[in-house]
TIRO-2110 file (N, C-alpha, C; in Angstrom, 1 decimal):
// TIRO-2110
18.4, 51.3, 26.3, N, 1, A
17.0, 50.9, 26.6, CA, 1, A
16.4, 52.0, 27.5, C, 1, A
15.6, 53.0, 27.0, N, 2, A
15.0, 54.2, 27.6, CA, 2, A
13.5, 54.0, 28.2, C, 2, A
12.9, 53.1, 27.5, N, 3, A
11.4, 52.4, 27.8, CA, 3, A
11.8, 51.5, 29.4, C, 3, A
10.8, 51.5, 30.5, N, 4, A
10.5, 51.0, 31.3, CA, 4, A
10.7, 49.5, 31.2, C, 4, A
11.3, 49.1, 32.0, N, 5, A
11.1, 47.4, 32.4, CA, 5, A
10.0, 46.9, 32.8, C, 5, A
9.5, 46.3, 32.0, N, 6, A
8.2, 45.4, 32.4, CA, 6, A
8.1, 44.6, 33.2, C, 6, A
7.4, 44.5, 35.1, N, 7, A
7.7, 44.1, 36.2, CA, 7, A
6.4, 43.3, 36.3, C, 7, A
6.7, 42.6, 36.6, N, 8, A
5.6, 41.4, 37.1, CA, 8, A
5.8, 40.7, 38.8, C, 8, A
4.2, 41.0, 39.4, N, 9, A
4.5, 41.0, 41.1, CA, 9, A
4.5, 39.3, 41.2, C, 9, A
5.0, 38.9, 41.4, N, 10, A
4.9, 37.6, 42.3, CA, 10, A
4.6, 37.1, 43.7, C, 10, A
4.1, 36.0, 44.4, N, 11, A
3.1, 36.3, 45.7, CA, 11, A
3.8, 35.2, 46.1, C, 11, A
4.4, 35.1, 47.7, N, 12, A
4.6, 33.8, 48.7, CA, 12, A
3.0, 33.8, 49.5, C, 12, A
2.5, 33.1, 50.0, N, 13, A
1.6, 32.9, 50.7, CA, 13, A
1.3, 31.9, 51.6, C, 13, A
1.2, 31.5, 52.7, N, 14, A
1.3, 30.7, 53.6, CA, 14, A
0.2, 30.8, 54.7, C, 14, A
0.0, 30.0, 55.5, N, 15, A
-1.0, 30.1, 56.8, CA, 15, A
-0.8, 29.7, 57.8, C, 15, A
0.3, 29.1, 57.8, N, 16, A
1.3, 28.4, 59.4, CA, 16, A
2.2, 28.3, 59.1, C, 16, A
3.4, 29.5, 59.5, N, 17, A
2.7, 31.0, 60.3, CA, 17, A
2.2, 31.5, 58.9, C, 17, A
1.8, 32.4, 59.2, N, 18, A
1.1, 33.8, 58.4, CA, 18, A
2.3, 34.4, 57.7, C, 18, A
2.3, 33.8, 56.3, N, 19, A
3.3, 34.3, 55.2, CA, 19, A
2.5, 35.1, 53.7, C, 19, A
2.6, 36.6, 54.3, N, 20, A
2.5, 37.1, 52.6, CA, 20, A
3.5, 38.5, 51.9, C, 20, A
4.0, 37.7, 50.9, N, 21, A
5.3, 38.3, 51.0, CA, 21, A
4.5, 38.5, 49.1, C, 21, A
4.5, 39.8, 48.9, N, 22, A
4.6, 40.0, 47.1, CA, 22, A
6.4, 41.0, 47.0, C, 22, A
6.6, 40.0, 45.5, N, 23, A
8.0, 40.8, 45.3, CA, 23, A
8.1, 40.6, 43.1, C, 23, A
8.8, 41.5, 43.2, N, 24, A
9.0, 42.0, 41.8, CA, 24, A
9.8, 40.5, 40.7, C, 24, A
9.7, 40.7, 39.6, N, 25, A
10.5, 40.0, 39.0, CA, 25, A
10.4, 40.9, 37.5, C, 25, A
11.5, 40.7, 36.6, N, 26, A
11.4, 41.3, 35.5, CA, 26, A
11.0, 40.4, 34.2, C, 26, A
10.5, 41.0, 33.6, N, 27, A
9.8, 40.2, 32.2, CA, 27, A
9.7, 40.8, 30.8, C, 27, A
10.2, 39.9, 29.4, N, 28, A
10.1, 40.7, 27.9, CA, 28, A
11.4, 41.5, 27.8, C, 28, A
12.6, 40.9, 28.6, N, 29, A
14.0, 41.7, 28.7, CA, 29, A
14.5, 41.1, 27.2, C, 29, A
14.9, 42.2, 25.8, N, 30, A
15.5, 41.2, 25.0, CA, 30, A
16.4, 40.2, 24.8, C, 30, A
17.1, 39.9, 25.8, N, 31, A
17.9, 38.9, 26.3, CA, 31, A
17.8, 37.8, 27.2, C, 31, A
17.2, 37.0, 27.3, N, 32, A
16.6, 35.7, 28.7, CA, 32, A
17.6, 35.5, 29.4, C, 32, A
19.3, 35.5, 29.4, N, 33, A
20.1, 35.2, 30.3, CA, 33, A
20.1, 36.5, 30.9, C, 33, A
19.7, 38.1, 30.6, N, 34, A
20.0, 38.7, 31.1, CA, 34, A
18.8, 39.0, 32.4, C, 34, A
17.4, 38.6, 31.9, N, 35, A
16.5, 38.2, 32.5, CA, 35, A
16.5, 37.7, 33.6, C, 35, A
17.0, 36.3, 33.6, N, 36, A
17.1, 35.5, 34.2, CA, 36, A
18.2, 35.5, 34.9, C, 36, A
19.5, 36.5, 35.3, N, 37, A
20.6, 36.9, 35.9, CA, 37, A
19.5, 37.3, 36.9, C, 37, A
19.6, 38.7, 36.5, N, 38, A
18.3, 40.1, 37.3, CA, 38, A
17.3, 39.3, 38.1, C, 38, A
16.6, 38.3, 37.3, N, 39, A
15.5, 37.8, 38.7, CA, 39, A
16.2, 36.9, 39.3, C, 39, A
17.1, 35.9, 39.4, N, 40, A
18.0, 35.7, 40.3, CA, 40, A
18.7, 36.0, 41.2, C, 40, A
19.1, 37.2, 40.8, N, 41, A
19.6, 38.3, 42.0, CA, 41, A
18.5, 38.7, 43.0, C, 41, A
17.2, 39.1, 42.4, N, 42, A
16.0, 39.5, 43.4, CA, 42, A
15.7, 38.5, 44.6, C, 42, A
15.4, 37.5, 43.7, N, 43, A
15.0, 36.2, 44.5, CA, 43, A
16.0, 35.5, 45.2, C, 43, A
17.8, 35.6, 45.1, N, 44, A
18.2, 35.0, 46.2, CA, 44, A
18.2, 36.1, 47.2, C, 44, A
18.4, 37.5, 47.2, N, 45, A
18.1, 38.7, 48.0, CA, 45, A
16.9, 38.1, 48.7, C, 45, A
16.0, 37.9, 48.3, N, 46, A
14.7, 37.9, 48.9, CA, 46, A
14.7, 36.4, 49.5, C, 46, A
15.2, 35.7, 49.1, N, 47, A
15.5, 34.5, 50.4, CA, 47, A
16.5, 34.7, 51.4, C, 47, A
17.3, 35.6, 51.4, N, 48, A
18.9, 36.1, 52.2, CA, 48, A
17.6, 36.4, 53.3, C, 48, A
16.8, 37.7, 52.9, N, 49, A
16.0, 38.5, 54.0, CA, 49, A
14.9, 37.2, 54.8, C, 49, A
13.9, 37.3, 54.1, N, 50, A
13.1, 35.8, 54.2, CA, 50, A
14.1, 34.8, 55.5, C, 50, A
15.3, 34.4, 55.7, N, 51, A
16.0, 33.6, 56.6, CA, 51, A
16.3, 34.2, 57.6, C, 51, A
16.9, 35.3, 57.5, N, 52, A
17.5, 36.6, 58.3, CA, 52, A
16.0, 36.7, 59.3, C, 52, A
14.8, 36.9, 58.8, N, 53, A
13.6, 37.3, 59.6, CA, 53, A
12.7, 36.0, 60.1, C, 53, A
13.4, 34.6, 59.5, N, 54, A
13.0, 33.7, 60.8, CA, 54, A
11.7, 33.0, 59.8, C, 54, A
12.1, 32.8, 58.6, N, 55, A
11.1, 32.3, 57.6, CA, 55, A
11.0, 30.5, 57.8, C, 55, A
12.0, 30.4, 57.9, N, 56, A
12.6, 28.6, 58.6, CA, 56, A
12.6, 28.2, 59.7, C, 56, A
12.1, 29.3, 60.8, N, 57, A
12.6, 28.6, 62.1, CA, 57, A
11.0, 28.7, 62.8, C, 57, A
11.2, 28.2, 63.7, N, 58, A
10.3, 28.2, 65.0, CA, 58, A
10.1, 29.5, 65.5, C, 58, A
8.7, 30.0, 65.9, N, 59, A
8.5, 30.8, 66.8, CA, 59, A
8.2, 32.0, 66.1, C, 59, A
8.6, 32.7, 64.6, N, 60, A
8.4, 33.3, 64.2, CA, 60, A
6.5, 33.3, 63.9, C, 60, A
5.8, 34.7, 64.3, N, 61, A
4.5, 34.2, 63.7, CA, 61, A
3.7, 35.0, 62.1, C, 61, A
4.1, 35.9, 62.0, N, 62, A
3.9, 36.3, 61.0, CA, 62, A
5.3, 37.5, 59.9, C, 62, A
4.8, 37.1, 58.7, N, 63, A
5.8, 37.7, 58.0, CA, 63, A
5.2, 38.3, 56.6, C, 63, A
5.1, 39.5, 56.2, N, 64, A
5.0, 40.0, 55.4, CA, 64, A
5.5, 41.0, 54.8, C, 64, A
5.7, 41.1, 53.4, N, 65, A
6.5, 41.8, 52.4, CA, 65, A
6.1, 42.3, 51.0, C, 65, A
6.9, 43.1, 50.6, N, 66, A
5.8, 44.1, 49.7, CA, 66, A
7.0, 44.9, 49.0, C, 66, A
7.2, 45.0, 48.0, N, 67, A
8.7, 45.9, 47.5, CA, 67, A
8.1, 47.3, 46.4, C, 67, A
8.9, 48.5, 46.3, N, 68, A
8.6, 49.5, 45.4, CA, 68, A
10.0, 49.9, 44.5, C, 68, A
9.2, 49.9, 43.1, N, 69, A
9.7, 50.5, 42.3, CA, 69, A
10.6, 51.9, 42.2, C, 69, A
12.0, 52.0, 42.5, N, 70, A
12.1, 53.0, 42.8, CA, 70, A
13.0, 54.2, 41.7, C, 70, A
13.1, 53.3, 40.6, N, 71, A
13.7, 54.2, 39.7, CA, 71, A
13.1, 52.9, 38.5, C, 71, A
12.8, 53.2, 37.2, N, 72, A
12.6, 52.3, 36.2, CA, 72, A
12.9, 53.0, 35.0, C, 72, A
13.9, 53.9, 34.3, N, 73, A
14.2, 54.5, 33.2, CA, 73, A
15.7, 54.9, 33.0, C, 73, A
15.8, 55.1, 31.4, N, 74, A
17.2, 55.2, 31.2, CA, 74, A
18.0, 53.7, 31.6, C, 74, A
17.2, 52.2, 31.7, N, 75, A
18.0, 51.3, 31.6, CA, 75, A
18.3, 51.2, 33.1, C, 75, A
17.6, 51.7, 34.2, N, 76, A
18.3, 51.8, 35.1, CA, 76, A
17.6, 51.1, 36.2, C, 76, A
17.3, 49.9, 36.9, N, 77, A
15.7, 49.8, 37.6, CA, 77, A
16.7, 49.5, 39.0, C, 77, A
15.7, 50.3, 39.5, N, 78, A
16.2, 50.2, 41.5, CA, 78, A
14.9, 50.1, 42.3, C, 78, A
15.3, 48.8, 42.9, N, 79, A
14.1, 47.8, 43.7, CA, 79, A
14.3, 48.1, 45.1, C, 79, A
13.3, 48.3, 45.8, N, 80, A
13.5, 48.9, 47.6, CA, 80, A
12.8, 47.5, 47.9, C, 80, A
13.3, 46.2, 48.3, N, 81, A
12.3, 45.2, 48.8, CA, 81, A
12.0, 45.4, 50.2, C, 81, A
11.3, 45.1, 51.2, N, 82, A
10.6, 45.4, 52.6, CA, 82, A
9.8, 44.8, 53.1, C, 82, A
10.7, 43.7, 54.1, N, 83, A
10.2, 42.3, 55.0, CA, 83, A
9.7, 42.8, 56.6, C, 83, A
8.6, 42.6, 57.1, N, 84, A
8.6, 42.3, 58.0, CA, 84, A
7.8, 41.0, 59.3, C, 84, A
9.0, 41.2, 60.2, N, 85, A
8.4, 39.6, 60.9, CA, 85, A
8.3, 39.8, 61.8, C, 85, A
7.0, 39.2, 62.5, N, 86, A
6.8, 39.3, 64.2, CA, 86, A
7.0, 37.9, 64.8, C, 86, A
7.5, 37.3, 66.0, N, 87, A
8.1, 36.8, 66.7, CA, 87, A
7.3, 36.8, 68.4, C, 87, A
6.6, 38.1, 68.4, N, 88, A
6.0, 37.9, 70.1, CA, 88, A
6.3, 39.3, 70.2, C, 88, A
6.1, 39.5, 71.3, N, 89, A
7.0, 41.2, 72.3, CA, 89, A
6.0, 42.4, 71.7, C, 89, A
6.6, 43.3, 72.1, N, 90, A
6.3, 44.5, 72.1, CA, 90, A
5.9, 44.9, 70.6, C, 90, A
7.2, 45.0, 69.4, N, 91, A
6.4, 44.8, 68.2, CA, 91, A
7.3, 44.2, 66.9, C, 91, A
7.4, 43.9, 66.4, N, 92, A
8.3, 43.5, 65.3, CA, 92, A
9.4, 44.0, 64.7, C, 92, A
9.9, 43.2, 63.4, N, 93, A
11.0, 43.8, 62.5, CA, 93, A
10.9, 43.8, 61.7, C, 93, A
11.4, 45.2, 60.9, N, 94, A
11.0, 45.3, 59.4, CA, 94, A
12.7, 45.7, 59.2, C, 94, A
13.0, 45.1, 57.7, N, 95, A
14.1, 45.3, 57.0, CA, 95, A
13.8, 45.7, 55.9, C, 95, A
14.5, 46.8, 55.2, N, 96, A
14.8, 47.2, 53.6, CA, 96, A
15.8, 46.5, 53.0, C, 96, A
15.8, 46.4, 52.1, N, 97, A
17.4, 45.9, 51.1, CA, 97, A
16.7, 46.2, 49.8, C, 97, A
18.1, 46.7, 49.1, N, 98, A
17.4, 47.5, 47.5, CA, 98, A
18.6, 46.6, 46.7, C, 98, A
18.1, 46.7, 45.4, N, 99, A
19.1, 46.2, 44.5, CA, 99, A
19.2, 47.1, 42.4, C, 99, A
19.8, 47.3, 42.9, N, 100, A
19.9, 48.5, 41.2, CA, 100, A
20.6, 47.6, 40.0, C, 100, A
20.3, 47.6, 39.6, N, 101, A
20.6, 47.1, 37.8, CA, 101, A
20.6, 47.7, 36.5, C, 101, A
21.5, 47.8, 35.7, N, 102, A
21.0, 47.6, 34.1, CA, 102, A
20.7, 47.0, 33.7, C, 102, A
19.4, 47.1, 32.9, N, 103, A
19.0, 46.0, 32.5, CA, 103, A
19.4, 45.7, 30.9, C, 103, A
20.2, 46.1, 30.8, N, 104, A
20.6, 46.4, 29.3, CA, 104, A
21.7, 45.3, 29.5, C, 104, A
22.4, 45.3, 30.7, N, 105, A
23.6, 43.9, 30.7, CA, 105, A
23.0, 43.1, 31.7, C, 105, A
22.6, 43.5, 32.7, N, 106, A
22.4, 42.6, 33.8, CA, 106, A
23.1, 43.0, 35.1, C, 106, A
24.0, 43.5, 34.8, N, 107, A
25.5, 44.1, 35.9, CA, 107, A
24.3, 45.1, 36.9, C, 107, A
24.4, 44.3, 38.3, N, 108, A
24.1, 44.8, 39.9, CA, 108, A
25.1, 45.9, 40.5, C, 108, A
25.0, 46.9, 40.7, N, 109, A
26.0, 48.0, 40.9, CA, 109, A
25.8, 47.9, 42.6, C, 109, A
26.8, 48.0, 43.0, N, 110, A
27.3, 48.2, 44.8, CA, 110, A
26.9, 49.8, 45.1, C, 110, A
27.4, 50.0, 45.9, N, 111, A
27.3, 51.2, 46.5, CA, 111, A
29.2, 52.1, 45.3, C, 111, A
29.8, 51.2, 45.9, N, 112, A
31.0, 51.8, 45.3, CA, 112, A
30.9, 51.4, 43.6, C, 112, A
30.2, 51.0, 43.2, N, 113, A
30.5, 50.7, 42.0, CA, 113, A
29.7, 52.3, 41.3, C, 113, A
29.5, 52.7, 42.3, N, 114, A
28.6, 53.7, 41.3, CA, 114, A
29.4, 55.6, 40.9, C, 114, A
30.9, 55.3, 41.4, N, 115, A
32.1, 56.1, 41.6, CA, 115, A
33.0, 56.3, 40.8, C, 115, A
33.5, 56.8, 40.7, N, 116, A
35.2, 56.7, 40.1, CA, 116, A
35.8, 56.2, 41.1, C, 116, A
36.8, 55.1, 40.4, N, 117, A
37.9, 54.5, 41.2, CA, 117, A
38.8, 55.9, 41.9, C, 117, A
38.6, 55.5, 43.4, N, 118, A
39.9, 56.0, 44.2, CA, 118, A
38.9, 57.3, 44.8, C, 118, A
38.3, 57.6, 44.4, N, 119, A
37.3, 58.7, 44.8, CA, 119, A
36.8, 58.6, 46.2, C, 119, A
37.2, 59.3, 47.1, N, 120, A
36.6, 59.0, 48.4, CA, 120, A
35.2, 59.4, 48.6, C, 120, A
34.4, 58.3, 47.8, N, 121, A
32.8, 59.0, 47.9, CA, 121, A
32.5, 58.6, 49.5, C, 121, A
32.9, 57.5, 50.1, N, 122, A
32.5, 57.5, 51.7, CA, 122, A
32.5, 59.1, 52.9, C, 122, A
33.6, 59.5, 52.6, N, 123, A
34.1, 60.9, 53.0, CA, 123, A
32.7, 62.0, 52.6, C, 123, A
32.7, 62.0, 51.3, N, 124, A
31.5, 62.8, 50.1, CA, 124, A
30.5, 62.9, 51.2, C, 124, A
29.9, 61.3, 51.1, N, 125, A
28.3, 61.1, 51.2, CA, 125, A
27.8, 61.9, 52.7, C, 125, A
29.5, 61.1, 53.3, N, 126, A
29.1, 61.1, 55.1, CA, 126, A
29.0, 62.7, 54.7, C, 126, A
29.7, 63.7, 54.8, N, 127, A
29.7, 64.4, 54.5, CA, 127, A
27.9, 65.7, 54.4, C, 127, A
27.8, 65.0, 53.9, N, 128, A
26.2, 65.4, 52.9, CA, 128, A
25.4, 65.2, 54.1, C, 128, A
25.5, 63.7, 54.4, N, 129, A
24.5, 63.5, 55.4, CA, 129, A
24.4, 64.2, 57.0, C, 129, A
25.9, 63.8, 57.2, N, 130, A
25.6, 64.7, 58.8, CA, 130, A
25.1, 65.7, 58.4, C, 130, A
24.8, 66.9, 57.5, N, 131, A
24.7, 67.8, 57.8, CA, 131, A
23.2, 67.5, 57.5, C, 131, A
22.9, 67.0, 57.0, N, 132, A
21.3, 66.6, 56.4, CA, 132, A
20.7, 66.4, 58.4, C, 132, A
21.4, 65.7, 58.7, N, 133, A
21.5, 65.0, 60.3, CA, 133, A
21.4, 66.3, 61.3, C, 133, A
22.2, 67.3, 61.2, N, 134, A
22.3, 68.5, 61.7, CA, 134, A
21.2, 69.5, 61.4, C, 134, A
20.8, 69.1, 60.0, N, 135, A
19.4, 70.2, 59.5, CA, 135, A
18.7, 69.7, 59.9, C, 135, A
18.1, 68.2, 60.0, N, 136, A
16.7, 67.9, 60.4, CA, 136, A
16.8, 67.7, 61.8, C, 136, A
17.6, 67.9, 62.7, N, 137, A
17.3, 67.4, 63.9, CA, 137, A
17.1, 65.9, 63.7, C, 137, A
18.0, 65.2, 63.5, N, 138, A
17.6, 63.5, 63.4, CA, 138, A
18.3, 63.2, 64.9, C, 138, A
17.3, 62.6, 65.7, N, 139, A
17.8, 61.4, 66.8, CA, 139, A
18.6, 60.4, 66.7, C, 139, A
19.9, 60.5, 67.4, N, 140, A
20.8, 59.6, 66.6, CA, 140, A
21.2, 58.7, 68.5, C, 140, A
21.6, 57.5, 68.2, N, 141, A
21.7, 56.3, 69.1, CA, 141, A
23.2, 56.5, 69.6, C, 141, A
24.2, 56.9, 68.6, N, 142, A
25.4, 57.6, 69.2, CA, 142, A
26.0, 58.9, 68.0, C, 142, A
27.2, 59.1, 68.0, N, 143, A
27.9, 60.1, 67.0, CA, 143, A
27.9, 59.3, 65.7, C, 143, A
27.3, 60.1, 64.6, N, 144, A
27.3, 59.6, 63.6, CA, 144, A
28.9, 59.3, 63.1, C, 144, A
29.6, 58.8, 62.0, N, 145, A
30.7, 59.4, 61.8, CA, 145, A
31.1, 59.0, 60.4, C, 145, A
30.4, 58.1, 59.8, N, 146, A
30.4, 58.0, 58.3, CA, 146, A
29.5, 56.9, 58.1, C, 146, A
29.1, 56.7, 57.1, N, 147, A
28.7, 55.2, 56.3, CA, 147, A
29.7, 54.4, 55.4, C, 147, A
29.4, 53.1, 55.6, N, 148, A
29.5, 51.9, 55.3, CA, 148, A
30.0, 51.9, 53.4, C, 148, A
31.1, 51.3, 53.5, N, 149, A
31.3, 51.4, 51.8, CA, 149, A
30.3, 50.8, 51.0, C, 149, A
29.7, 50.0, 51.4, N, 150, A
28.4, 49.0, 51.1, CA, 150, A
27.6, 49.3, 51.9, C, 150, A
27.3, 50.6, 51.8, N, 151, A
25.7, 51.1, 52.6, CA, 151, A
24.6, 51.4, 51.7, C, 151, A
23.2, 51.1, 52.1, N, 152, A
22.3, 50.3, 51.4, CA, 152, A
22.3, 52.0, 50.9, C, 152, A
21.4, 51.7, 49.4, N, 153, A
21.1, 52.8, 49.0, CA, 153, A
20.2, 52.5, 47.6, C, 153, A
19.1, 53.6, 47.2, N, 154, A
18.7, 53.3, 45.6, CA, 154, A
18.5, 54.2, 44.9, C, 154, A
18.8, 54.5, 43.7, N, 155, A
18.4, 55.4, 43.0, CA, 155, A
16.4, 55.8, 42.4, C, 155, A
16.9, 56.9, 42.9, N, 156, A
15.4, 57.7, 42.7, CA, 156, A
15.5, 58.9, 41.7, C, 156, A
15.2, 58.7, 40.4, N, 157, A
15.2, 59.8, 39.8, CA, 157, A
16.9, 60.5, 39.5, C, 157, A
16.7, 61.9, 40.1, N, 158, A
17.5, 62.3, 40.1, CA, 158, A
18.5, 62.6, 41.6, C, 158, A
18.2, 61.6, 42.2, N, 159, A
18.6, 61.4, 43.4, CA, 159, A
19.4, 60.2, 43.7, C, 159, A
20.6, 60.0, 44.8, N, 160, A
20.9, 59.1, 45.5, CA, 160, A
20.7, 58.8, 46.7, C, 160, A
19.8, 57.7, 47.1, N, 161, A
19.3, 57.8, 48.6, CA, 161, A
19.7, 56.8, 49.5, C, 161, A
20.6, 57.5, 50.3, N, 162, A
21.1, 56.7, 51.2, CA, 162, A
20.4, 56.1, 52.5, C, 162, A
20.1, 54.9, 52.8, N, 163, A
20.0, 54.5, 54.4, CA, 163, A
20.4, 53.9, 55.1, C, 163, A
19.8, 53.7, 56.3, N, 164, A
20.3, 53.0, 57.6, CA, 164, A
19.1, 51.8, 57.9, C, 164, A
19.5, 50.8, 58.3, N, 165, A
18.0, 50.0, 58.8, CA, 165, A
18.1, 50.4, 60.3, C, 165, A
16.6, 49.8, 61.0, N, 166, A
16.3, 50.1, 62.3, CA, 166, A
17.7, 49.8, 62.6, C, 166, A
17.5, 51.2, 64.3, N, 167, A
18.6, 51.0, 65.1, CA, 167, A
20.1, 50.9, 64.7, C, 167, A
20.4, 51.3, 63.2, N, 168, A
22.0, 51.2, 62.9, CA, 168, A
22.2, 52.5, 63.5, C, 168, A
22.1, 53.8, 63.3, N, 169, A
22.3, 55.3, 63.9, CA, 169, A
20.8, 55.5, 64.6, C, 169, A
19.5, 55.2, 64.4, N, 170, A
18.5, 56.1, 65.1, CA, 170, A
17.9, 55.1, 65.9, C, 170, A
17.0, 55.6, 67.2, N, 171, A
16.2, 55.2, 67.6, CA, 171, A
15.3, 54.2, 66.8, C, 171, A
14.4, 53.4, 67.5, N, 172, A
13.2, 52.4, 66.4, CA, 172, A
12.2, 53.2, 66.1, C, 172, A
12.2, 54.3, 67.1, N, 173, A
10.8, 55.0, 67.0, CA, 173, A
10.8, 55.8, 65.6, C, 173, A
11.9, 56.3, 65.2, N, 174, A
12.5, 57.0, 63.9, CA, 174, A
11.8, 56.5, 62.6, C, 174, A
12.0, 55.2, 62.9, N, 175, A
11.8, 54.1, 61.6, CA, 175, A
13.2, 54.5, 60.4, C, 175, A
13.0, 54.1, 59.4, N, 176, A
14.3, 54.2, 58.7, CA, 176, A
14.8, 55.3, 57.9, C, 176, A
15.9, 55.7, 58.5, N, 177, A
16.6, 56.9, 57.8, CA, 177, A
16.8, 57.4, 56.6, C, 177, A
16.0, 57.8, 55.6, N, 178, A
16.2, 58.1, 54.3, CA, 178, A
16.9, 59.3, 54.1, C, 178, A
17.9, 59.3, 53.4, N, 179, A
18.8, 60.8, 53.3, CA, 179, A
19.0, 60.8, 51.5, C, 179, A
18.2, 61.5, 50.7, N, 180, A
18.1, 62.0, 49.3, CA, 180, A
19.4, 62.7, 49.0, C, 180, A
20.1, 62.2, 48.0, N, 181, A
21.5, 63.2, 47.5, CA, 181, A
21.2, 63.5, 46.4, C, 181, A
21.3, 64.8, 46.0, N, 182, A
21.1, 65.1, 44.7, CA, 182, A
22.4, 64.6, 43.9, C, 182, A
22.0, 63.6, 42.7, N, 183, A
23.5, 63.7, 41.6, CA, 183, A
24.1, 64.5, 41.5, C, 183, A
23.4, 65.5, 40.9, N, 184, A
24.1, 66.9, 40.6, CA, 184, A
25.1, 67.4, 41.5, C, 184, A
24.9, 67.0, 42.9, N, 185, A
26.3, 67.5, 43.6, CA, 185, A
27.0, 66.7, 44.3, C, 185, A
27.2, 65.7, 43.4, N, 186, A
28.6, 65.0, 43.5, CA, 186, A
28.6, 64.5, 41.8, C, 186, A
28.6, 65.0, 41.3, N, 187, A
29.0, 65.0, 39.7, CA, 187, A
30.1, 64.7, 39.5, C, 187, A
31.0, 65.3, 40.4, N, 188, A
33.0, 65.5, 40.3, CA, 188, A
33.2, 63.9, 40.7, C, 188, A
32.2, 62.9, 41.3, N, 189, A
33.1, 61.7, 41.9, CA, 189, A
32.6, 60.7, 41.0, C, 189, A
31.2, 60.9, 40.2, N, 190, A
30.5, 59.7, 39.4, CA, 190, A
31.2, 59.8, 37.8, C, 190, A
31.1, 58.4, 37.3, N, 191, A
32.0, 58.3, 36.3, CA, 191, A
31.6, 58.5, 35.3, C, 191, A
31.3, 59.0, 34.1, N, 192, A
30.9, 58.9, 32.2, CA, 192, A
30.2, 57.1, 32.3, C, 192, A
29.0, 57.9, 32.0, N, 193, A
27.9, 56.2, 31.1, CA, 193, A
28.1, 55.0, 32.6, C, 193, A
28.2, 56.2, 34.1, N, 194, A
27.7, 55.0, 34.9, CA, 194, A
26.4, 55.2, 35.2, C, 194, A
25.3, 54.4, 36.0, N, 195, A
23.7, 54.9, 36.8, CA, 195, A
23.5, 56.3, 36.6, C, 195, A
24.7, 56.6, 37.8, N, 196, A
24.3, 58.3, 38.2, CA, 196, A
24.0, 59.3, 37.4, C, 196, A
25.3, 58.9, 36.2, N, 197, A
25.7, 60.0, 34.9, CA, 197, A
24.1, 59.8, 34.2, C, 197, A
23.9, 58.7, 33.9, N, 198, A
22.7, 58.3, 33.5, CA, 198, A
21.4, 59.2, 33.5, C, 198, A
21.1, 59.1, 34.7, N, 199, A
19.9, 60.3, 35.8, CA, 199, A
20.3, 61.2, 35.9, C, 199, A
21.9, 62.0, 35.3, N, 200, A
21.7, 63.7, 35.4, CA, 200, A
21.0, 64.4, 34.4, C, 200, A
20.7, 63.7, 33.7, N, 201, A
20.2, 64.2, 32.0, CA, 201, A
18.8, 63.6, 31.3, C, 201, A
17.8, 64.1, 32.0, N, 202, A
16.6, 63.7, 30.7, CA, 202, A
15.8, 64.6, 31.4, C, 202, A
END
């Protein structure tokens, strides 16, 4: 499936507190369980964050959310969703969480799923990044020293984009760390007919 996924925005809306949260869902997938895997995945993601940011509790006063499209071709759709909730103080929190899919099966790829078995892409990535870290002058909260085997990340094009949410490595003032990896050079660790192999070629 080379043609784009046809995404339809969906709206929460509330007025005590102040809830407006729009988020993605997919629609016209030739298969309805595969459909209906994929926006199940979105939607319990997007209630995971939604609780995490104080959607249920007291005291929370506003919450608003908005997600982007961040890869949709070659079968391949990667979703950046983006909650934020204020509570009082100085100023709020915003979270990212992304979720990548074929939509050709339904299958949600990890961070490691997107590898060859045994491949120390952790080593790879950290690798790429400190130096990315080193080139930009990035403010960091202590010594970087790798990422997370399950560190958030989405595919863009011909890119793999790694991040951090507030305050995991940077200051708040930073806002959130986006570090672009080109496929192309980690070619040697991604496997035949996975995502990545996918995006080296059109």
């Amino acid at each position: 499936m080379n043609l784009p996924t046809l995404i339809e925005t969906k709206h929460i809306f509330k007025h005590s507190p102040s809830v407006n949260v729009y988020y993605p869902i997919v629609t016209n997938l030739p298969h309805p369980h595969i459909e209906k895997k994929i926006n199940s995945d979105i939607i319990t993601l997007l209630n995971k964050m939604l609780i995490e940011q104080g959607f249920y509790t007291e005291g929370v006063q506003e919450i608003t959310g908005y997600y982007e499209i961040k890869n949709n071709q070659r079968g391949i759709l990667s979703i950046l969703l983006i909650l934020y909730s204020f509570s009082g103080g100085a100023h709020g929190l915003t979270v990212c969480k992304s979720l990548t899919f074929d939509v050709t099966t339904g299958k949600m790829y990890t961070l490691s799923d997107l590898f060859k078995p045994k491949s120390d892409y952790v080593k790879t990535l950290s690798f790429i990044i400190n130096n990315k870290i080193k080139e930009w002058d990035v403010p960091l909260l202590g010594k970087f020293k790798e990422i997370r085997t399950d560190q958030d990340y989405y595919i863009a094009d011909h890119c793999l984009v790694i991040y951090f949410q507030l305050y995991e490595i940077t200051p708040y003032v930073y806002n959130f760390p986006f570090f672009p990896i080109i496929i192309k050079d980690i070619e040697s660790i991604i496997p035949l007919n996975g995502p990545l192999e996918k995006m080296l070629y059109f």
